[in-house]
C-alpha positions in Angstrom: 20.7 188.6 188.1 23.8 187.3 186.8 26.2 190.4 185.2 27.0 189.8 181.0 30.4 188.6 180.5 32.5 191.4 178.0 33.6 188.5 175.2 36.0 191.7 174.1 37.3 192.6 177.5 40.6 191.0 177.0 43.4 192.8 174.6 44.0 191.6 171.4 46.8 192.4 168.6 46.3 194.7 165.5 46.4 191.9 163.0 44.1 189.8 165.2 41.3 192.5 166.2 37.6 191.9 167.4 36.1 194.0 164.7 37.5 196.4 161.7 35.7 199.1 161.2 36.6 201.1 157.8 35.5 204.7 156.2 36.9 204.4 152.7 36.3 207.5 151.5 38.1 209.3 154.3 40.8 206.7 154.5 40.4 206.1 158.2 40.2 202.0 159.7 40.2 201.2 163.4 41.1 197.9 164.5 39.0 197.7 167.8 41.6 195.9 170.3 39.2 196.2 173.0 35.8 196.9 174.6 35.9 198.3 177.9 31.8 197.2 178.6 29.2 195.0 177.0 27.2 196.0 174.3 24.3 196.8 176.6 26.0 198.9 178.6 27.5 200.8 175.8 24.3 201.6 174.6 23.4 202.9 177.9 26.8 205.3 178.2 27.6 207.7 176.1 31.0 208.3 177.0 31.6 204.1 176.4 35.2 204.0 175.0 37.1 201.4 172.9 41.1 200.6 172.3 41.4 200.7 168.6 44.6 201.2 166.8 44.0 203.8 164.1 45.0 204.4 160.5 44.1 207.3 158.7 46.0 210.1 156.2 47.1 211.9 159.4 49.6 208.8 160.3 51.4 207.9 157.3 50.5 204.9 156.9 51.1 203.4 160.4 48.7 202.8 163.5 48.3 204.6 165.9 46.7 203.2 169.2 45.0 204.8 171.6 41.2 205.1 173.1 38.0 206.4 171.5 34.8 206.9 171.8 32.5 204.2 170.4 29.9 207.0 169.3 32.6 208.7 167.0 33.3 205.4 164.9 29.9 204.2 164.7 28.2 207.5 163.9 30.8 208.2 161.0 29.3 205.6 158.7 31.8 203.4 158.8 31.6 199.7 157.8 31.9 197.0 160.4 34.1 193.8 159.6 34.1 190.9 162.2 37.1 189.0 162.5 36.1 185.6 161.1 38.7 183.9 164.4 36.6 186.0 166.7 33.3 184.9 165.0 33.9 181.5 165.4 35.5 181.3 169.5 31.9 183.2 169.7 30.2 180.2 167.8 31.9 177.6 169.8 30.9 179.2 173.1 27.4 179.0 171.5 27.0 183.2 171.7 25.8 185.9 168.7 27.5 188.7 168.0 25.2 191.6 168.2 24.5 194.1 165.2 25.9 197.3 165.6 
């Protein structure tokens, strides 16, 4: 069986991110630079970690980057935004981008 390519595994910069994920009325976005494994085996891990770079109260209004867990952002009830660039490199290659 052939191993899932990670379409995130490569870095990216915080005004070109994968996905934006925002809490609003917290004040907190990450910018997730990158995924570390594939959606399916993120699921599977529960320590799976992302590179975001993070902007909340607590820094003033700059980013701060750094690993985190994926759990901790997507258990917040945050919102997810997909960078439309990313969204269509991943319709050229012919590949979804799966839900949350």
């Amino acid at each position: 069986m052939a191993r899932a390519k990670n379409y995130c595994g490569k870095m990216r910069e915080i005004d070109n991110p994968y996905e934006t994920w925002t809490l609003d009325h917290a004040g907190w976005t990450w910018q997730v630079l990158k995924k570390y494994q594939t959606p399916e085996n993120e699921k599977k891990n529960p320590y799976a970690r992302w590179l975001v770079a993070a902007k909340s109260p607590e820094t003033y209004g700059s980013w701060e980057m750094g690993d985190t867990y994926v759990h901790e952002i997507k258990n917040s009830g945050a919102v997810r935004t997909i960078n439309p660039i990313f969204r269509e490199e991943m319709k050229e290659l012919g590949i979804g981008i799966p839900s949350n």
